[in-house]
N, CA, C and O atoms as a GROMACS GRO file, in nm:
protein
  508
    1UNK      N    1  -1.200  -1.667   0.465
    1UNK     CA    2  -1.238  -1.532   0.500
    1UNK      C    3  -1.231  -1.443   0.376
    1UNK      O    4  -1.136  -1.455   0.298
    2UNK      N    5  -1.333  -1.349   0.353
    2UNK     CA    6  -1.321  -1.265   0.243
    2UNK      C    7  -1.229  -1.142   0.298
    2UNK      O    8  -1.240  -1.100   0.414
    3UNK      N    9  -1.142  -1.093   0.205
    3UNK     CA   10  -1.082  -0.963   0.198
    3UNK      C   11  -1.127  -0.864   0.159
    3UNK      O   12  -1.165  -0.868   0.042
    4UNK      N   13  -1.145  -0.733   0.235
    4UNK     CA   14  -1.160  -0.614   0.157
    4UNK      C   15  -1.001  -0.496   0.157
    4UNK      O   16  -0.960  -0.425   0.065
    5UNK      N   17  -0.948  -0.514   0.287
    5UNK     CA   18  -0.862  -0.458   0.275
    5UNK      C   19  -0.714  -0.520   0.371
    5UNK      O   20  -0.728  -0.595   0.467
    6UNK      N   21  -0.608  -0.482   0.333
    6UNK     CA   22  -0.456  -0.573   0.396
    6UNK      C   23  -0.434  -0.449   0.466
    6UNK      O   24  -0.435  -0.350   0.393
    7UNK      N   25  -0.416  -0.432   0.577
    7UNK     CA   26  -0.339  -0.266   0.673
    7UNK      C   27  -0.212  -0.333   0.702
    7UNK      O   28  -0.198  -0.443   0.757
    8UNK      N   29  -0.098  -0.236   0.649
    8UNK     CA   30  -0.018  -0.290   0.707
    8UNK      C   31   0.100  -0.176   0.752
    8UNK      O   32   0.146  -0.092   0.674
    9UNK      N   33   0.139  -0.191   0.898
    9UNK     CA   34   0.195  -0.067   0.974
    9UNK      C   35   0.332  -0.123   1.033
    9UNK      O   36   0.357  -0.231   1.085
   10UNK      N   37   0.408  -0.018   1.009
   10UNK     CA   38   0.572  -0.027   1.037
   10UNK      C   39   0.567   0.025   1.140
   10UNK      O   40   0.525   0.138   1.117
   11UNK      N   41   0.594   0.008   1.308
   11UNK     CA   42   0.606   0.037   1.420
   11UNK      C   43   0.740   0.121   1.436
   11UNK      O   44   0.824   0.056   1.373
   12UNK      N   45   0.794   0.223   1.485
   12UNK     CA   46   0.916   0.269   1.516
   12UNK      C   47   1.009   0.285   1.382
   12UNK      O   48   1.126   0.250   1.367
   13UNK      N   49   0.913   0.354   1.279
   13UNK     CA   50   0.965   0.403   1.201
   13UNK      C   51   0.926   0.551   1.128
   13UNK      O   52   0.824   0.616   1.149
   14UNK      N   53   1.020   0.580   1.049
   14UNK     CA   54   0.940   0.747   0.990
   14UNK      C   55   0.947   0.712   0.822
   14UNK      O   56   1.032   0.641   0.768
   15UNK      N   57   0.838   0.780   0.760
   15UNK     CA   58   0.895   0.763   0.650
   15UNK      C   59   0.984   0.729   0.566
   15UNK      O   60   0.990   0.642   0.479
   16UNK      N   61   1.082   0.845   0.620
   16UNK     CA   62   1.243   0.850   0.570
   16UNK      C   63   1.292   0.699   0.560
   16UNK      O   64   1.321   0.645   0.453
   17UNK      N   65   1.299   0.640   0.678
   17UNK     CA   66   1.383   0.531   0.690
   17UNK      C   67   1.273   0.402   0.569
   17UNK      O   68   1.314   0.287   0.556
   18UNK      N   69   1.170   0.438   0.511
   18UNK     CA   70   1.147   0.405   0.349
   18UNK      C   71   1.210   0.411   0.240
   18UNK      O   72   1.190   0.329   0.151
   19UNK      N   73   1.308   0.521   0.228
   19UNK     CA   74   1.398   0.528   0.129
   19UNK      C   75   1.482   0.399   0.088
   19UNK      O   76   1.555   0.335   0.163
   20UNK      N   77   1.456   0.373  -0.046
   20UNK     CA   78   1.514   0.268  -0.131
   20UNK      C   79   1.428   0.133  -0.098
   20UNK      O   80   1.473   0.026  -0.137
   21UNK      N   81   1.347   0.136  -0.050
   21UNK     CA   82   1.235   0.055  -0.006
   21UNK      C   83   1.073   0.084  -0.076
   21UNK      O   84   0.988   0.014  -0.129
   22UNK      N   85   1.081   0.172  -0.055
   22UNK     CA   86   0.918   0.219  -0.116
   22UNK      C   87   0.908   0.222  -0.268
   22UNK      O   88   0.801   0.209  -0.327
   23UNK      N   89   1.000   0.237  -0.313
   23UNK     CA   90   0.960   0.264  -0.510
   23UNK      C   91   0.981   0.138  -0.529
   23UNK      O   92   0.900   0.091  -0.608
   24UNK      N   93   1.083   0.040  -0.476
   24UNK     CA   94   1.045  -0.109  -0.539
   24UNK      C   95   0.943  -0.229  -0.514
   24UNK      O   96   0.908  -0.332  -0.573
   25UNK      N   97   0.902  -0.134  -0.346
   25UNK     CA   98   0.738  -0.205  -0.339
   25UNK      C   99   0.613  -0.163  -0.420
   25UNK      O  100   0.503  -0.218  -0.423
   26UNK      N  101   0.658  -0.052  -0.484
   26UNK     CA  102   0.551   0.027  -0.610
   26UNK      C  103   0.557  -0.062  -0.693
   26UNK      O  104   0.464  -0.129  -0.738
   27UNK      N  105   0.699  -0.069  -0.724
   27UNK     CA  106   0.678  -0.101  -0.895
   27UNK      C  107   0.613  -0.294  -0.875
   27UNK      O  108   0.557  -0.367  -0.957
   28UNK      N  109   0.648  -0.315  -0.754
   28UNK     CA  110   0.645  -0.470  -0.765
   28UNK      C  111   0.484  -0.487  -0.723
   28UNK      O  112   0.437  -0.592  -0.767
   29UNK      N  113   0.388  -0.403  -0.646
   29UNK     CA  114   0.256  -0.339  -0.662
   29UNK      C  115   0.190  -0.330  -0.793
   29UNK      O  116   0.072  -0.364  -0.802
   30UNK      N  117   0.242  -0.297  -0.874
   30UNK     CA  118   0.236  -0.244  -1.048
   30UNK      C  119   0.204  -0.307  -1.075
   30UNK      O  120   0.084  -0.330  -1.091
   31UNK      N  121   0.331  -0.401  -1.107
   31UNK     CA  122   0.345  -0.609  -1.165
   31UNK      C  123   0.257  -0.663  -1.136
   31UNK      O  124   0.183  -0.712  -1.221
   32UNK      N  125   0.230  -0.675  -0.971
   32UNK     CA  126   0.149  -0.797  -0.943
   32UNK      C  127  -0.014  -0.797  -0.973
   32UNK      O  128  -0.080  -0.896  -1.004
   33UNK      N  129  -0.076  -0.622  -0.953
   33UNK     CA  130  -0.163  -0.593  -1.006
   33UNK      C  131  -0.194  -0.558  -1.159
   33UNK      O  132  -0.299  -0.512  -1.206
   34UNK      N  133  -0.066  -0.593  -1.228
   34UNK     CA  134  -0.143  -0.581  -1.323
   34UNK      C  135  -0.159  -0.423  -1.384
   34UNK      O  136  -0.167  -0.427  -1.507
   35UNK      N  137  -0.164  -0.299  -1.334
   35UNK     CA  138  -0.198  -0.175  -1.359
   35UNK      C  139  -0.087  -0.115  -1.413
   35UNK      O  140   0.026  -0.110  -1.363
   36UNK      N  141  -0.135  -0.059  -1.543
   36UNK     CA  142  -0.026   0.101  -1.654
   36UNK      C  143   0.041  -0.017  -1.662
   36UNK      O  144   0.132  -0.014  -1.579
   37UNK      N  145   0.039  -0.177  -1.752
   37UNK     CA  146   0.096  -0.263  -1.797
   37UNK      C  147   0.172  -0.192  -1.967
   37UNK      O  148   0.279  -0.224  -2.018
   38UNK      N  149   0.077  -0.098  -2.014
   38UNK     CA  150   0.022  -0.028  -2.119
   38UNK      C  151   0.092   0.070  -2.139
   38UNK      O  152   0.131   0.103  -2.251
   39UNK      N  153   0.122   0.146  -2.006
   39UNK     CA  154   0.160   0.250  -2.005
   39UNK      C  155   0.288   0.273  -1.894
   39UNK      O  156   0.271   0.360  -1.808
   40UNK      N  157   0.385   0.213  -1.894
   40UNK     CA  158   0.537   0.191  -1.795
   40UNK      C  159   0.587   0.389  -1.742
   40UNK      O  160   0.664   0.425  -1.653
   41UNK      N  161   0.512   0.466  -1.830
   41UNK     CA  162   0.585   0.595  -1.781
   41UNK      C  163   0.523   0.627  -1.667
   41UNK      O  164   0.595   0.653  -1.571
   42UNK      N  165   0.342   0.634  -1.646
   42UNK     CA  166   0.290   0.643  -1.560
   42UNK      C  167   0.324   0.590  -1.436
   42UNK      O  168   0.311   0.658  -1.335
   43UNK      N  169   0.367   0.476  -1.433
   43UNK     CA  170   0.458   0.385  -1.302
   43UNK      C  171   0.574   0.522  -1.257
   43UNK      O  172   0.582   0.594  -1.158
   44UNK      N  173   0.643   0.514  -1.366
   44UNK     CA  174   0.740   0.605  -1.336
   44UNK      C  175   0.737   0.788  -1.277
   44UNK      O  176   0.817   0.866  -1.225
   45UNK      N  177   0.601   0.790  -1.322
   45UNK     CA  178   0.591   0.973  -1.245
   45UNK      C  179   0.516   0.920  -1.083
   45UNK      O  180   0.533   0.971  -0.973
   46UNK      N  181   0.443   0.819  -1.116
   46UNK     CA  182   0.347   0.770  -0.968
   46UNK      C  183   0.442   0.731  -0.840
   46UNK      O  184   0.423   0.746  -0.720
   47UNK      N  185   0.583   0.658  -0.933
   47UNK     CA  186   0.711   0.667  -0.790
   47UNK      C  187   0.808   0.761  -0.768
   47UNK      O  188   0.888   0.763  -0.674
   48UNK      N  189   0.796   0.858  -0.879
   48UNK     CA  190   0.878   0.971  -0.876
   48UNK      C  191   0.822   1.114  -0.750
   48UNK      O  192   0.890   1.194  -0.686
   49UNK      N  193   0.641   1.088  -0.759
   49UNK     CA  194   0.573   1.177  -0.671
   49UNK      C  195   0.616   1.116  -0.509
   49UNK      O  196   0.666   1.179  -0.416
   50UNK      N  197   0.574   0.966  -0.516
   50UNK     CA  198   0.592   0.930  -0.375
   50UNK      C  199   0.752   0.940  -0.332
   50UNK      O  200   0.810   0.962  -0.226
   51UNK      N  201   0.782   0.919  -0.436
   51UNK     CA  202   0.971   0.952  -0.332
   51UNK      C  203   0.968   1.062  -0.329
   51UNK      O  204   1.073   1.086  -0.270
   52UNK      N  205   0.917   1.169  -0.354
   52UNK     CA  206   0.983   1.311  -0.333
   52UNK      C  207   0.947   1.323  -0.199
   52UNK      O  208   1.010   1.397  -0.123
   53UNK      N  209   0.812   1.229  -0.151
   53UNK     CA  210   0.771   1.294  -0.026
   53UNK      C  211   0.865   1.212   0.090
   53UNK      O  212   0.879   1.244   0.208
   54UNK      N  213   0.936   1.073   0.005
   54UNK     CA  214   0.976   0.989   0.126
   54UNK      C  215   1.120   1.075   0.134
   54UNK      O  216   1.175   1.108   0.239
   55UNK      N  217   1.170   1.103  -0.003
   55UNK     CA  218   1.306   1.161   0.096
   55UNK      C  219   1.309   1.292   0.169
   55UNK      O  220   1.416   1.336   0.212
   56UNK      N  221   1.164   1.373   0.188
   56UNK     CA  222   1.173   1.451   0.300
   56UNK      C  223   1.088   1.396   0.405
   56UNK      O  224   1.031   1.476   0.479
   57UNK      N  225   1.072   1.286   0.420
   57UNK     CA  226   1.060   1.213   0.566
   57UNK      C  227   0.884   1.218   0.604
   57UNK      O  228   0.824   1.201   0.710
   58UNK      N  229   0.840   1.246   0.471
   58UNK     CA  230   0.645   1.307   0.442
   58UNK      C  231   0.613   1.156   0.410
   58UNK      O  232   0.678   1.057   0.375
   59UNK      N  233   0.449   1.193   0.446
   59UNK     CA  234   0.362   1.064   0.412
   59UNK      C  235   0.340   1.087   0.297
   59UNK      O  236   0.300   1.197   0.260
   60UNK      N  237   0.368   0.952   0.187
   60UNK     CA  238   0.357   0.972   0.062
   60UNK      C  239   0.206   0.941  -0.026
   60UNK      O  240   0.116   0.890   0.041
   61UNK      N  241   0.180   0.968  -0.157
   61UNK     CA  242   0.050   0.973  -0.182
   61UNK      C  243  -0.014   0.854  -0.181
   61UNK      O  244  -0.133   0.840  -0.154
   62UNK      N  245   0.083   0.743  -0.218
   62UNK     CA  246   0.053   0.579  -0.276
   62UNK      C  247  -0.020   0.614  -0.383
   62UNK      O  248  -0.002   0.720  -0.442
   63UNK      N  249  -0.118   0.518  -0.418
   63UNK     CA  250  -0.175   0.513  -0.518
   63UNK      C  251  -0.349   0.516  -0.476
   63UNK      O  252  -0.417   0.415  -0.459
   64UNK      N  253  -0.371   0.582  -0.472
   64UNK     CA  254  -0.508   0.626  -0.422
   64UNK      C  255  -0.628   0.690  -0.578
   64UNK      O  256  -0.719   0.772  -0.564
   65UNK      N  257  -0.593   0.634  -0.688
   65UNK     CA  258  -0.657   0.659  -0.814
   65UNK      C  259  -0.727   0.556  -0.847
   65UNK      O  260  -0.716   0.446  -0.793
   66UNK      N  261  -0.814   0.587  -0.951
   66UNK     CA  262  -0.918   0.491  -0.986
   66UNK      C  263  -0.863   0.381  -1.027
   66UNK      O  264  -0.798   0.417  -1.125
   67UNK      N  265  -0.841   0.218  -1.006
   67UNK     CA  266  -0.758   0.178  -1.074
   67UNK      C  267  -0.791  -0.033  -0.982
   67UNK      O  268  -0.820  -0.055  -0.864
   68UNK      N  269  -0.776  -0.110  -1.064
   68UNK     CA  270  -0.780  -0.237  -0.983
   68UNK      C  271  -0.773  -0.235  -0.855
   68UNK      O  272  -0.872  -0.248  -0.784
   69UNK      N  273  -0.622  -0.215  -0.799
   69UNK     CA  274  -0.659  -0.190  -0.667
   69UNK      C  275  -0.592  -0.032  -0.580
   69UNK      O  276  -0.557   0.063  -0.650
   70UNK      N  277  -0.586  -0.025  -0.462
   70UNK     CA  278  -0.542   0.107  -0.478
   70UNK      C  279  -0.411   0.039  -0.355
   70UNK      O  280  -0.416  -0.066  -0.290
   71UNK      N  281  -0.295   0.153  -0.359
   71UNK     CA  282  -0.258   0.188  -0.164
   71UNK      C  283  -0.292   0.311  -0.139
   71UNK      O  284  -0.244   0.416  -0.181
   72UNK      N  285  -0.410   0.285  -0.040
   72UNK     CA  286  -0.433   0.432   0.022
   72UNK      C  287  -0.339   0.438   0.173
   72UNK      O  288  -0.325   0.333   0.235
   73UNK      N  289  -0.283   0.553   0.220
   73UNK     CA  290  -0.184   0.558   0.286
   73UNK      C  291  -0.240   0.715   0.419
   73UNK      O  292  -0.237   0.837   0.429
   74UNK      N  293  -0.271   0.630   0.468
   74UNK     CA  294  -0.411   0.736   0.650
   74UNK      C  295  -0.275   0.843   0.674
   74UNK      O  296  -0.152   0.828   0.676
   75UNK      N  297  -0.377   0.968   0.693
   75UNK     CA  298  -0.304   1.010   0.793
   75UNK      C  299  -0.279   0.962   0.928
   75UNK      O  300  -0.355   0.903   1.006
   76UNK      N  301  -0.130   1.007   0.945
   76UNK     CA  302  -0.069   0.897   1.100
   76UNK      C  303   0.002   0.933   1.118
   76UNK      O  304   0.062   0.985   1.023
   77UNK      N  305   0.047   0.939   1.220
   77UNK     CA  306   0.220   0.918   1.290
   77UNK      C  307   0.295   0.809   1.250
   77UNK      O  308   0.416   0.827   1.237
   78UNK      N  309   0.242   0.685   1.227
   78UNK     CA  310   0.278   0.573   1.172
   78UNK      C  311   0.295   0.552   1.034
   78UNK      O  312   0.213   0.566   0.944
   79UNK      N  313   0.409   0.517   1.027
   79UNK     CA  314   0.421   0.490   0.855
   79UNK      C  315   0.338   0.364   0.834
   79UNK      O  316   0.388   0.258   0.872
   80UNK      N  317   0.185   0.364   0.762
   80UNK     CA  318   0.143   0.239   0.774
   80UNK      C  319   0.061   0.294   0.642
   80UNK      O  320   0.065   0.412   0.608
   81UNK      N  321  -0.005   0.204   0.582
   81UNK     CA  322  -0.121   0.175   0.414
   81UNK      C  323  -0.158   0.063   0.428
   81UNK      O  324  -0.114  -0.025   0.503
   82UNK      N  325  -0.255   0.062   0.343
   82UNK     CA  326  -0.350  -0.007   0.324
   82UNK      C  327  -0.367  -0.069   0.129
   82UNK      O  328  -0.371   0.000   0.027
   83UNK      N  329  -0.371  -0.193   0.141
   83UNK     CA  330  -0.387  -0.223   0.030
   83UNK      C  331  -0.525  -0.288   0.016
   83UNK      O  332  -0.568  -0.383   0.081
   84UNK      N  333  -0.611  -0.190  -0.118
   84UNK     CA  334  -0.756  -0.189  -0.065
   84UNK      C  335  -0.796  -0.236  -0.206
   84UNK      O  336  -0.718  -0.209  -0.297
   85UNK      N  337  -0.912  -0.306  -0.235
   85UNK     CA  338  -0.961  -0.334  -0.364
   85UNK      C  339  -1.148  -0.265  -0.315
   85UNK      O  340  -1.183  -0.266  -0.197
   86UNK      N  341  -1.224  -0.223  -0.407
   86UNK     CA  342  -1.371  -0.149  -0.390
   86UNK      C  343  -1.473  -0.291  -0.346
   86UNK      O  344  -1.585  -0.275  -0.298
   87UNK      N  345  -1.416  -0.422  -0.370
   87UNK     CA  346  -1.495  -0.551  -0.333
   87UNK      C  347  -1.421  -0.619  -0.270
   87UNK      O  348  -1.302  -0.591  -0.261
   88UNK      N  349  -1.488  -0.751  -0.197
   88UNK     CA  350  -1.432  -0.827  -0.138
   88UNK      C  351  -1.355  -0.935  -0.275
   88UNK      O  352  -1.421  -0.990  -0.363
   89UNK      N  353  -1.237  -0.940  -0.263
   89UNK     CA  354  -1.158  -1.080  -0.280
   89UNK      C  355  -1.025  -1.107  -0.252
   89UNK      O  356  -0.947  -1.038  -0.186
   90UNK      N  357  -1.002  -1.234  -0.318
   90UNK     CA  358  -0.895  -1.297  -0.246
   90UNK      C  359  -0.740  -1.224  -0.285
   90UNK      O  360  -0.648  -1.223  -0.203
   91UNK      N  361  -0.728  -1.158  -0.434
   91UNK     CA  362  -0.623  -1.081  -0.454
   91UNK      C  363  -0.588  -0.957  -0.291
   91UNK      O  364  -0.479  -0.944  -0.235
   92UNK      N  365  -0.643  -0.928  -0.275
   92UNK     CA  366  -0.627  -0.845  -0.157
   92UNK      C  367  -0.489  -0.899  -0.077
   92UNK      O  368  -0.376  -0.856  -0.050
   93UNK      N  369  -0.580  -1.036  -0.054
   93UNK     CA  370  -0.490  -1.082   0.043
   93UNK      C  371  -0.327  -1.140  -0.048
   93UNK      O  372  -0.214  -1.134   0.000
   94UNK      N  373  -0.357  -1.180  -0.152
   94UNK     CA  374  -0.254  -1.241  -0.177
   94UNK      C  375  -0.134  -1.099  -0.229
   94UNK      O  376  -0.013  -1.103  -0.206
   95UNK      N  377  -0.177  -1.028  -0.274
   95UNK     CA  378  -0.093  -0.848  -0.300
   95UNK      C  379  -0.024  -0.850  -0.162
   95UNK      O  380   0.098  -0.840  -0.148
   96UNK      N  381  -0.111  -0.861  -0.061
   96UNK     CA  382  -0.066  -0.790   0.103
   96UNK      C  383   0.042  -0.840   0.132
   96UNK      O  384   0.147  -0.778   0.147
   97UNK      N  385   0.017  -1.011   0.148
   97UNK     CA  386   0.070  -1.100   0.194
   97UNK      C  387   0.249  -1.109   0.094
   97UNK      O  388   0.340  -1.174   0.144
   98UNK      N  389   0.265  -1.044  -0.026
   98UNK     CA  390   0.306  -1.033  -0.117
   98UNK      C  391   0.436  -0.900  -0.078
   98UNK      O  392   0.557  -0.902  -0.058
   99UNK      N  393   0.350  -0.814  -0.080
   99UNK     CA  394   0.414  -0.692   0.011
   99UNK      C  395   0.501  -0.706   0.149
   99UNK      O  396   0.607  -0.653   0.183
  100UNK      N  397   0.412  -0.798   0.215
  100UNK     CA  398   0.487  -0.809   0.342
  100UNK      C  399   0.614  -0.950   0.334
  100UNK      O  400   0.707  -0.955   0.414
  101UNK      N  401   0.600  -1.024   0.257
  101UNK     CA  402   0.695  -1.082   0.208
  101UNK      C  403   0.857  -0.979   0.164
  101UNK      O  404   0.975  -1.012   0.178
  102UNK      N  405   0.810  -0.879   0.121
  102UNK     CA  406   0.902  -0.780   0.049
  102UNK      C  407   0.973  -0.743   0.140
  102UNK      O  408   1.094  -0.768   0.151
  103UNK      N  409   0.883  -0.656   0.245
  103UNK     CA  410   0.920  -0.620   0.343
  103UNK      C  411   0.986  -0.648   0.445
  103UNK      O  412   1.062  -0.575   0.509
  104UNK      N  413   0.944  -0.812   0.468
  104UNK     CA  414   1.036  -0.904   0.565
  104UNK      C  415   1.230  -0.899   0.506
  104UNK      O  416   1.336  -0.871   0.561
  105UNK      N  417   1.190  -0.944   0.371
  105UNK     CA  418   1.296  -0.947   0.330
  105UNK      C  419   1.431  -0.798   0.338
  105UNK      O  420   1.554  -0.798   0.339
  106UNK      N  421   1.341  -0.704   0.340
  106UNK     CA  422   1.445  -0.572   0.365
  106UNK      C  423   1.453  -0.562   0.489
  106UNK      O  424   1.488  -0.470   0.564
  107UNK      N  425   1.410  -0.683   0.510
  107UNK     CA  426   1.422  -0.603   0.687
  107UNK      C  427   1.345  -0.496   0.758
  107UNK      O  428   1.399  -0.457   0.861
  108UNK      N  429   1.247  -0.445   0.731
  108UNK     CA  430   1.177  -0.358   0.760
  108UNK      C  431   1.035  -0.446   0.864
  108UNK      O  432   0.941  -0.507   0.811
  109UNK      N  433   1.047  -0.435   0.954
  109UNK     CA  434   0.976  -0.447   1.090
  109UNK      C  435   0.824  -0.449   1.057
  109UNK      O  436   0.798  -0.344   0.998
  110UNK      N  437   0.715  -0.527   1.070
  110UNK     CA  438   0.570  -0.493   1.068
  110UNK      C  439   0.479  -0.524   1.029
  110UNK      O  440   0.471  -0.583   0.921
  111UNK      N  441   0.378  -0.494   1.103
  111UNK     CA  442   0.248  -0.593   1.077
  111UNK      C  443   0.143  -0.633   1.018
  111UNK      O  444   0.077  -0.530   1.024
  112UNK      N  445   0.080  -0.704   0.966
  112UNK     CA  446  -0.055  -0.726   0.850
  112UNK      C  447  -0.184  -0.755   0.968
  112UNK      O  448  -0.188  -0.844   1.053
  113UNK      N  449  -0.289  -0.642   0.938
  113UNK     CA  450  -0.383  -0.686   0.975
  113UNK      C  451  -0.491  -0.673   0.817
  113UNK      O  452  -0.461  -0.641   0.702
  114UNK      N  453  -0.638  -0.720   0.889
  114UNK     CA  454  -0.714  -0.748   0.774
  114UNK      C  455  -0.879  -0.670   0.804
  114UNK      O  456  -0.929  -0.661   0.916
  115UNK      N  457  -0.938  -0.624   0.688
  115UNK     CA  458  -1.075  -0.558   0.740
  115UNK      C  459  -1.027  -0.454   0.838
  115UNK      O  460  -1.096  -0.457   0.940
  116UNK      N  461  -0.977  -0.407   0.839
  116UNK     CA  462  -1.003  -0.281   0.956
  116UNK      C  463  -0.981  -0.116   0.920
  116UNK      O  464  -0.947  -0.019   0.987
  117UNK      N  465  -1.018  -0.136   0.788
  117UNK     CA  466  -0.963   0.017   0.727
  117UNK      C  467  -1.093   0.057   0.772
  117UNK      O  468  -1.166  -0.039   0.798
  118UNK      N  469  -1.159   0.207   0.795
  118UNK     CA  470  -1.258   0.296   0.852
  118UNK      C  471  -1.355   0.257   0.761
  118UNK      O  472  -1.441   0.180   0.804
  119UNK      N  473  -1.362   0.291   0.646
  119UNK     CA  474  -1.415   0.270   0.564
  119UNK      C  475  -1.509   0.158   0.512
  119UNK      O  476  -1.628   0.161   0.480
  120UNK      N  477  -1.400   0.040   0.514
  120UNK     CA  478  -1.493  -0.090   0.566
  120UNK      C  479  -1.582  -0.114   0.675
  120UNK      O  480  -1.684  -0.182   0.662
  121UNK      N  481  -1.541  -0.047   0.809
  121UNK     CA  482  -1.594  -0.022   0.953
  121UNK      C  483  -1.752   0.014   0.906
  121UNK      O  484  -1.852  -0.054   0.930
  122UNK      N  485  -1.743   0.145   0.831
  122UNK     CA  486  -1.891   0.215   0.806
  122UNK      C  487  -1.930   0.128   0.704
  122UNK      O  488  -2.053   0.130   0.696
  123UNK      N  489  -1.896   0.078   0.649
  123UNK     CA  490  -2.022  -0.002   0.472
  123UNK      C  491  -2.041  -0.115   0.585
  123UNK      O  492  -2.158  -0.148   0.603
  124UNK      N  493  -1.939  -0.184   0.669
  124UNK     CA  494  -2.009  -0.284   0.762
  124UNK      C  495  -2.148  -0.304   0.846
  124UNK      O  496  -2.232  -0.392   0.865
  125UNK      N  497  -2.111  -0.119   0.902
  125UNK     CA  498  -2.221  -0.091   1.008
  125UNK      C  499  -2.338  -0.059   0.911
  125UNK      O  500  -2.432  -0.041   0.989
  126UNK      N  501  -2.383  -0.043   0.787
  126UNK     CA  502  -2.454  -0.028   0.713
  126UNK      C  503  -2.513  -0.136   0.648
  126UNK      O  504  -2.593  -0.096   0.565
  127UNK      N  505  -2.508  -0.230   0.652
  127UNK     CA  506  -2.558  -0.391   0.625
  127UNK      C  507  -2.660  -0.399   0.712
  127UNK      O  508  -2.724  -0.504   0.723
   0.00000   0.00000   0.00000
């Protein structure tokens, strides 16, 4: 199956309860993609913005810039993102699958689906 995008949503949680969780799925996001290899400070203001929003319990920006791949992060009630690349391939899945590995491990609750960001929905219905 080709990948365009990994969704992946934490059920019965708020932001907040991200704290000490979210900046080391950044930086390990960073690594695996590859991105500001060059430049290590940029990592460092890009998790400095998103924690400000996780320790007031806000949806944070992710990484939604021009860049290999992105986390774009929906407005929701649900603490949930998306790890999205602009084409179909297989890094997608293996980042996601990567992430949710992380996640299992902290213990943090939740699910991977695949293709279903909006976005993909419309370039689909446009084929």
């Amino acid at each position: 199956m080709k990948y365009w995008n990994g969704h992946i949503i934490m059920d019965g949680m708020s932001w907040g309860d991200l704290d000490g969780v979210w900046d080391e799925m950044l930086r390990m996001f960073f690594q695996v993609t590859r991105q500001f290899r060059d430049n290590p400070e940029m990592i460092d203001i890009l998790i400095h913005e998103n924690m400000v929003d996780i320790k007031h319990n806000r949806k944070p920006e992710g990484f939604n810039r021009d860049g290999k791949m992105r986390i774009v992060v929906p407005i929701s009630e649900t603490p949930e993102f998306f790890v999205y690349r602009g084409v179909y391939n297989d890094d997608v899945r293996i980042v996601t699958e990567k992430i949710s590995e992380f996640l299992a491990k902290k213990g943090i609750k939740h699910s991977v689906e695949w293709n279903d960001m909006l976005l993909f929905r419309i370039k689909k219905r446009r084929r």
